[in-house]
C-alpha positions in Angstrom: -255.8 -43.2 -87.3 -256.0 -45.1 -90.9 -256.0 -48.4 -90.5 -252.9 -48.9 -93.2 -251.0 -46.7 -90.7 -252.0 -49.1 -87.8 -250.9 -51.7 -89.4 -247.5 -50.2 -89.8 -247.0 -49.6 -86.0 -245.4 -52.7 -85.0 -242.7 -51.4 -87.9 -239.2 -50.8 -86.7 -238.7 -46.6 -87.2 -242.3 -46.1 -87.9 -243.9 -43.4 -86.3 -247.9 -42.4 -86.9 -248.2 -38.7 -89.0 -249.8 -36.7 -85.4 -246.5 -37.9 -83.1 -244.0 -36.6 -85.8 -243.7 -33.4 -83.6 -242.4 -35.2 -80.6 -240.2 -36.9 -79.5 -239.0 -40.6 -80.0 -237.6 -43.1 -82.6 -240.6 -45.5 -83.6 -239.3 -48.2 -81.5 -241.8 -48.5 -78.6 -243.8 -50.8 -80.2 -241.4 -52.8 -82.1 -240.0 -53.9 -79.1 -243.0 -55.1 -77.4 -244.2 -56.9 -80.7 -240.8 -58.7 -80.4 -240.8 -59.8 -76.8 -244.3 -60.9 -77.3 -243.2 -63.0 -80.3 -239.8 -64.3 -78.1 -242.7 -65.6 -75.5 -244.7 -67.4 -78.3 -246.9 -64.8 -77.7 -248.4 -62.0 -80.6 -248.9 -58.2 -80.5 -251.8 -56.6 -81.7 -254.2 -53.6 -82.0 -257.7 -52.6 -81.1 -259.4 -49.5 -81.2 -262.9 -48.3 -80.1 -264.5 -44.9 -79.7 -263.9 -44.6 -76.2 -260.3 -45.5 -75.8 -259.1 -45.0 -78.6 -256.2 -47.8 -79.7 -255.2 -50.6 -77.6 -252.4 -52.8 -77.6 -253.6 -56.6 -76.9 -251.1 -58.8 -75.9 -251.6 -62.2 -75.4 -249.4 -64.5 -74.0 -249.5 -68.4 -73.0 
């Protein structure tokens, strides 16, 4: 995945260009950004060749 279109993710209504087929409104990861952010946390992404992305969430 480009890393302009990771970056978009975390984007309310954004979906990446291979999940268009299925199903789902672009919200998943929204939501977790923003509950991260409610509990002074933050919401990020990593991505490797042998899992592929990550979602890192940090919290205090």
């Amino acid at each position: 995945m480009p890393t302009r279109a990771q970056a978009r993710l975390f984007e309310r209504f954004s979906r990446a260009d291979t999940s268009r087929s299925s199903t789902g409104h672009g919200l998943g990861l929204a939501l977790v950004a923003a509950i991260a952010t409610a509990h002074h946390g933050t919401a990020s992404l990593a991505t490797g060749p042998d899992f592929g992305i990550e979602v890192i969430l940090p919290l205090p």
